[in-house]
VODRENKE-374178 format. One record per residue: residue number from 0; y, z, x of N, C-alpha, C in turn. Coordinates in pm, 1 decimal. Layout:
N
[NUM [Y Z X] [Y Z X] [Y Z X]]
...
//
This chain:
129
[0 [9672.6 7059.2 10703.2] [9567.4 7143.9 10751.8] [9523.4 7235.4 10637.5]]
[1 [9405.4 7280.9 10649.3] [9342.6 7358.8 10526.1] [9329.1 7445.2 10539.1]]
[2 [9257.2 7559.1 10517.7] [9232.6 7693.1 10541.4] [9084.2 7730.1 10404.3]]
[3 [9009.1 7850.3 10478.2] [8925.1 7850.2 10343.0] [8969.9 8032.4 10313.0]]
[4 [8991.5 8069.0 10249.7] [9031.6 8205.1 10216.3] [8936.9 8232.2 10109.5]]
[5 [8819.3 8329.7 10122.7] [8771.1 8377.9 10029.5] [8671.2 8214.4 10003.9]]
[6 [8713.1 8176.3 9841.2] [8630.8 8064.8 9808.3] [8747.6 8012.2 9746.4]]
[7 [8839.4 8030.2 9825.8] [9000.4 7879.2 9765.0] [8991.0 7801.8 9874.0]]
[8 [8998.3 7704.2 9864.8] [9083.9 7610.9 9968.6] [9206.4 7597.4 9950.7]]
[9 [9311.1 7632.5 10037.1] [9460.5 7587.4 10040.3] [9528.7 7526.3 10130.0]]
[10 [9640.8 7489.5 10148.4] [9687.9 7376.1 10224.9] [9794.4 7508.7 10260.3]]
[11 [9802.4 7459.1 10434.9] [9915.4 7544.1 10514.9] [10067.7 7457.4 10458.5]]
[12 [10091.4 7458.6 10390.4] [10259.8 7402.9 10342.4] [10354.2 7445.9 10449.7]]
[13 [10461.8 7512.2 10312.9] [10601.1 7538.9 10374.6] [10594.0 7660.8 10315.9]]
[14 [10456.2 7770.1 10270.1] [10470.7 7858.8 10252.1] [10406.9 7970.8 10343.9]]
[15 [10473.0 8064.1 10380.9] [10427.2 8133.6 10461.7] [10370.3 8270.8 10461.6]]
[16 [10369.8 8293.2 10333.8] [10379.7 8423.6 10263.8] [10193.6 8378.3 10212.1]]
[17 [10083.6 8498.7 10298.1] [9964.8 8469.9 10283.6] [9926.3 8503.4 10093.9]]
[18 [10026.9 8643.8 10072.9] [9982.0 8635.7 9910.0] [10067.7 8512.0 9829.7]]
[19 [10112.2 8487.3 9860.5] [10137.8 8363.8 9743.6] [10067.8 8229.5 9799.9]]
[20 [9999.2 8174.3 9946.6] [9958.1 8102.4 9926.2] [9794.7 8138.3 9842.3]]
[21 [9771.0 8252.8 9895.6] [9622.3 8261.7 9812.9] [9608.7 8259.6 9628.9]]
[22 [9774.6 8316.5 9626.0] [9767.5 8338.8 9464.4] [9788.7 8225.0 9397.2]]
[23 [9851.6 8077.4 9450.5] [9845.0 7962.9 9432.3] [9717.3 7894.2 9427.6]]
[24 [9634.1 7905.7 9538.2] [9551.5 7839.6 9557.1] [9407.7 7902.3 9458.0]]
[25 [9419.0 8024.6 9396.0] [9355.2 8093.6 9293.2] [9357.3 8046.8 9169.4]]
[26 [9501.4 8061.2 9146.3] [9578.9 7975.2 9002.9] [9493.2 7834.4 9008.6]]
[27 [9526.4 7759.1 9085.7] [9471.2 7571.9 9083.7] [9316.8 7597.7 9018.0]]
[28 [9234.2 7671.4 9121.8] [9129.8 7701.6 9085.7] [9076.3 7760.8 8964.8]]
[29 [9124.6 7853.9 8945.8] [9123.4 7902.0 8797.5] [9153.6 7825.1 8715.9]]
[30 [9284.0 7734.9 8692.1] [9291.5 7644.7 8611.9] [9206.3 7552.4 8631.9]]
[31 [9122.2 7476.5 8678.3] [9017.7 7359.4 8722.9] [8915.1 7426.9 8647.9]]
[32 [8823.6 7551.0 8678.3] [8736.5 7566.4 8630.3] [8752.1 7613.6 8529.7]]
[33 [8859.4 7661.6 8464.1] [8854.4 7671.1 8280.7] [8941.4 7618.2 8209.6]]
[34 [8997.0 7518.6 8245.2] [9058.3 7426.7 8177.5] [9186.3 7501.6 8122.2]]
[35 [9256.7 7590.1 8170.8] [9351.1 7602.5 8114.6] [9484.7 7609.0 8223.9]]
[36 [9529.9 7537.2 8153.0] [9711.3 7498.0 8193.2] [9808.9 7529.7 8243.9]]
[37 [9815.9 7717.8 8158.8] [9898.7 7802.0 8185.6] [9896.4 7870.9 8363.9]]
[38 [9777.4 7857.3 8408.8] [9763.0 7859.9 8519.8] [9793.9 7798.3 8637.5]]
[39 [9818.6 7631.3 8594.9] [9843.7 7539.1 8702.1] [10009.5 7579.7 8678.0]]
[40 [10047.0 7543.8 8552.5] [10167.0 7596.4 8542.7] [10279.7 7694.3 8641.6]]
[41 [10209.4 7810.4 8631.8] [10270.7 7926.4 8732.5] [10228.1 7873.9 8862.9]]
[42 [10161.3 7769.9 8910.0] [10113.2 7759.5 9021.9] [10234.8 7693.4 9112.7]]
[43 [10204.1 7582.1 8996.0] [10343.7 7528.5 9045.3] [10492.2 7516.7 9047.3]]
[44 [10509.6 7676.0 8957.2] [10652.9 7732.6 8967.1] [10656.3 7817.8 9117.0]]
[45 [10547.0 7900.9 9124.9] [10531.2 7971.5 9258.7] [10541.1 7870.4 9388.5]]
[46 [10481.6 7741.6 9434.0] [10484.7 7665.2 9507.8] [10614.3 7582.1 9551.1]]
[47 [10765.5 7642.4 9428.1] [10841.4 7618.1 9417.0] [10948.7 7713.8 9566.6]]
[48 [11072.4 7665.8 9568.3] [11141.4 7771.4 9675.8] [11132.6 7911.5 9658.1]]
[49 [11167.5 7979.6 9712.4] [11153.8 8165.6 9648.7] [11293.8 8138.6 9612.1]]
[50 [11393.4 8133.3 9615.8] [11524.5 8094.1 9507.5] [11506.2 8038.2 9396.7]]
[51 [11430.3 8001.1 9379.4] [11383.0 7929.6 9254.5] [11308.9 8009.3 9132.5]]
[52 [11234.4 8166.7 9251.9] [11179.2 8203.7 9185.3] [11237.6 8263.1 8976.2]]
[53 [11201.0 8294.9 8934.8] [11255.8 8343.9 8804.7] [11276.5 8512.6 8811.3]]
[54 [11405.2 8561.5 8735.9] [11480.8 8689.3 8770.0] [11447.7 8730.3 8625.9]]
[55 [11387.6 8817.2 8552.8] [11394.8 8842.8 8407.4] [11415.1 8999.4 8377.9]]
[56 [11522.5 9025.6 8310.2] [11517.3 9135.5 8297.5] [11474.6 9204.4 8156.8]]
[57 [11469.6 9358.4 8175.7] [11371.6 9363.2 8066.6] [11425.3 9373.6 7898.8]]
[58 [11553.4 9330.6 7940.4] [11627.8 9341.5 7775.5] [11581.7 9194.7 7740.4]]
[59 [11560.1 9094.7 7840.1] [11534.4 8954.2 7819.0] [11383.8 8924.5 7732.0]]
[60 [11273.5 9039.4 7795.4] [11153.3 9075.0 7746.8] [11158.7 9163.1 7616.2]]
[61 [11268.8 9217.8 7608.5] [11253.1 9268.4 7454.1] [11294.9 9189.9 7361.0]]
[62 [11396.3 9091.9 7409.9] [11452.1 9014.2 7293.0] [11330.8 8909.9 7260.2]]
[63 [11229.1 8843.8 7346.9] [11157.0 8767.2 7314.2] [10995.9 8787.9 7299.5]]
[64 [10977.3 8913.3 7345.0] [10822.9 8950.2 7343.3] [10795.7 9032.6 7201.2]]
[65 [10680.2 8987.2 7112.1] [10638.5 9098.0 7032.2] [10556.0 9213.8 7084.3]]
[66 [10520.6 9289.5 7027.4] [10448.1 9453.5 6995.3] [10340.1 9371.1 7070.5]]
[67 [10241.0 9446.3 7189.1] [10125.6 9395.2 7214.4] [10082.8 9262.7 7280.5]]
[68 [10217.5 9195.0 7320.7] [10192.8 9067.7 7351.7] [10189.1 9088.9 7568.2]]
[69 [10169.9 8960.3 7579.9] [10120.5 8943.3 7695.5] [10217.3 8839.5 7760.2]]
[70 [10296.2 8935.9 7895.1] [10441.6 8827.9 7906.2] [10397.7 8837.9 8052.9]]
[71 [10394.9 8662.7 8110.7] [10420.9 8670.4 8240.9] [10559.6 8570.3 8331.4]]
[72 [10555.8 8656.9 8424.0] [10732.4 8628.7 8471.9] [10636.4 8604.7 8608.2]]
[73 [10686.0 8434.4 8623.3] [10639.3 8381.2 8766.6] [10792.0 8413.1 8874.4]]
[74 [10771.4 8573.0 8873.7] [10940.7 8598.0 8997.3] [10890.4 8748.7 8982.4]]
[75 [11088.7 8821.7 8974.1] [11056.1 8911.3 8965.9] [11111.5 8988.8 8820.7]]
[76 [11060.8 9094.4 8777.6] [11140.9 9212.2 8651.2] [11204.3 9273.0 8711.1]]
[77 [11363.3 9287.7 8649.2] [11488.7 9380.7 8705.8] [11464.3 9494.4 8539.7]]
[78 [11554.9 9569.3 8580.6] [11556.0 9679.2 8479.9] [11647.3 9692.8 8396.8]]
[79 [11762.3 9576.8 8397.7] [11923.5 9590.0 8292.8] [11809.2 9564.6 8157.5]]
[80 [11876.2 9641.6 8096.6] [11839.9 9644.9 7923.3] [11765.0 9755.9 7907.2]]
[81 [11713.3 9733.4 7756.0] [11627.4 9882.7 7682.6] [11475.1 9763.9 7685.4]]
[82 [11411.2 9827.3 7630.1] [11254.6 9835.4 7602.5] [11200.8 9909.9 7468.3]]
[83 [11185.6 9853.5 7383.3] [11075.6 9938.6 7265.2] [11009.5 9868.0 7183.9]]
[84 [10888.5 9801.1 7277.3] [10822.2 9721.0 7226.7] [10674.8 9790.0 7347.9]]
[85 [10548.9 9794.6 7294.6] [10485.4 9820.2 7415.5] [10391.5 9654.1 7412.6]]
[86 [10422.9 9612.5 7542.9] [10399.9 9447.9 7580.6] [10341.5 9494.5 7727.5]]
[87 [10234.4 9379.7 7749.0] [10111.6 9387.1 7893.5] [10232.6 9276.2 7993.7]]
[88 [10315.0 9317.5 8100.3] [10379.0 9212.4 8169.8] [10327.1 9179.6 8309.3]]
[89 [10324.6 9113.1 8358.7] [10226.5 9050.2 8483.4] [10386.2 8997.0 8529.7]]
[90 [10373.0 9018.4 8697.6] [10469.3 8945.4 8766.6] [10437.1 8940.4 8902.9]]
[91 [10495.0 8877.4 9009.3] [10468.9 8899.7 9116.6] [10548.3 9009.2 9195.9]]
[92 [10658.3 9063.5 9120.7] [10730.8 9160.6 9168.9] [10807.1 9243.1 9055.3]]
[93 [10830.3 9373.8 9062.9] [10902.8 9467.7 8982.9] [10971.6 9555.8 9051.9]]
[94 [11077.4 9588.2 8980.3] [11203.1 9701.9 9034.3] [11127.5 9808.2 8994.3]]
[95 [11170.9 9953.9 9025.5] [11138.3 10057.8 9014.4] [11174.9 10076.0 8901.6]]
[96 [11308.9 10069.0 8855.1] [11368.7 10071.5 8729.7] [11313.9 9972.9 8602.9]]
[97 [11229.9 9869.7 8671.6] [11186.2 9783.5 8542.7] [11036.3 9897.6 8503.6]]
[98 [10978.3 9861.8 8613.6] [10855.9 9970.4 8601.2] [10851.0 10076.7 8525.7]]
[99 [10946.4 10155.9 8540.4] [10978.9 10310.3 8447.2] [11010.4 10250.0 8311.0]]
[100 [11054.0 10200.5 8295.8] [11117.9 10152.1 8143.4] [11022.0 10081.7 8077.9]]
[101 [10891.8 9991.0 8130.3] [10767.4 9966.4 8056.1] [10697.2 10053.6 8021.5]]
[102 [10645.6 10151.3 8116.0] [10595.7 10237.5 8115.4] [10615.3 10326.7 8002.2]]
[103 [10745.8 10388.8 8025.2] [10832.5 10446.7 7923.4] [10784.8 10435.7 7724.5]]
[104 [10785.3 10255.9 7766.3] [10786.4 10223.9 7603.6] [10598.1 10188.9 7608.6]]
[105 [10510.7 10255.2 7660.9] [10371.9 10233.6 7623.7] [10338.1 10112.9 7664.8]]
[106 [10395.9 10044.2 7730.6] [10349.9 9904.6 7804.4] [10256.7 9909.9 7954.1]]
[107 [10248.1 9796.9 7983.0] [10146.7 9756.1 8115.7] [10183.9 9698.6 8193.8]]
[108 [10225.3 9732.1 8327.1] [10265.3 9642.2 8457.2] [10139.7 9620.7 8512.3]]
[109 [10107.4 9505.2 8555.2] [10014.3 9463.8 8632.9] [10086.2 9301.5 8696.2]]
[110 [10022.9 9271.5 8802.3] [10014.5 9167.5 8900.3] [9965.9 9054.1 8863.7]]
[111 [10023.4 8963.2 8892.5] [9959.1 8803.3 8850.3] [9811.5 8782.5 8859.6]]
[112 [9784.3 8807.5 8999.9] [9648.3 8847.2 9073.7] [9541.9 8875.6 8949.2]]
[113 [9590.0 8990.6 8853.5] [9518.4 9116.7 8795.2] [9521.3 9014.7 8658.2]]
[114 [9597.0 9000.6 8611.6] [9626.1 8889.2 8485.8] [9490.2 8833.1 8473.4]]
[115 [9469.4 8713.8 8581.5] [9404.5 8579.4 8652.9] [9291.0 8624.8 8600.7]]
[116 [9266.5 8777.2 8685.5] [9091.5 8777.3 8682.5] [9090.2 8856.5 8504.6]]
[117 [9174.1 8932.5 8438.3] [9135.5 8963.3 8330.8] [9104.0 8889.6 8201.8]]
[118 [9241.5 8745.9 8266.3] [9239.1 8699.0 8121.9] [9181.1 8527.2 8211.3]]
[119 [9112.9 8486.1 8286.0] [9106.5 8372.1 8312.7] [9093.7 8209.6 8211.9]]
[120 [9114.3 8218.9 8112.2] [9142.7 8154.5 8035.1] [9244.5 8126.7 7972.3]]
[121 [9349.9 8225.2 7989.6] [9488.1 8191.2 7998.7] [9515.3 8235.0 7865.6]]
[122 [9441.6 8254.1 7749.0] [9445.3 8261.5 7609.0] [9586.7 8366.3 7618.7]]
[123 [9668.7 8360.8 7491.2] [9788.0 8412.1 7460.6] [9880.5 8478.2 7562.5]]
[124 [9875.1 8387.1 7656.4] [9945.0 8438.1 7760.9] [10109.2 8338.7 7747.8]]
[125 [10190.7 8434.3 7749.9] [10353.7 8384.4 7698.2] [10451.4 8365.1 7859.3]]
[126 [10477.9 8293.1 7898.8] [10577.3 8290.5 8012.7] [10710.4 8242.4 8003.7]]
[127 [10820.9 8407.2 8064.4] [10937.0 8388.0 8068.5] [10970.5 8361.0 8236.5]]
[128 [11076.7 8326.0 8153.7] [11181.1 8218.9 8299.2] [11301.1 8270.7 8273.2]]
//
């Protein structure tokens, strides 16, 4: 069965959670009309179990993100580790404690959602797992 939300079409699955089916069915779309990858990608990590989702914490983001870069975590950011790098991170979920500690080091929390429509081309966009 289908559904039309907005201007996505999505399929009623085995997901029940209305923001992740819309944020799936955004991703597909977004990736279709600009050809980029990184989008179907997260689509179909999200379409995955929520156990499945990805846990990253932010010492994990310092060891692998440079100064200024653009990190997205298809799960959620926990807060074990330091931060001193200021990096733009997109996720579908954050701890309070991850939040303060980006913040902290001059960085950017924002939402997958927010990513999508800023950067829809996907250009230098880095994803940890």
């Amino acid at each position: 069965m289908t559904y039309l939300v907005g201007r996505y079409m999505k399929r009623a699955a085995n997901k029940t959670n209305p923001r992740i089916q819309y944020l799936v069915a955004m991703l597909k779309e977004t990736s279709r009309s600009n050809e980029a990858n990184v989008w179907r990608e997260i689509a179909r990590r999200l379409e995955a179990p929520n156990r499945n989702y990805a846990e990253v914490n932010i010492g994990k983001i310092n060891r692998y993100a440079h100064d200024g870069e653009t990190i997205i975590v298809p799960g959620k950011v926990l807060g074990s580790g330091a931060l001193d790098r200021a990096v733009v991170v997109a996720a579908l979920n954050f701890s309070e404690s991850a939040t303060s500690k980006i913040e902290k080091a001059k960085g950017t929390c924002m939402s997958i959602e927010d990513l999508v429509r800023n950067n829809p081309t996907g250009s230098r966009v880095r994803i940890l797992r």
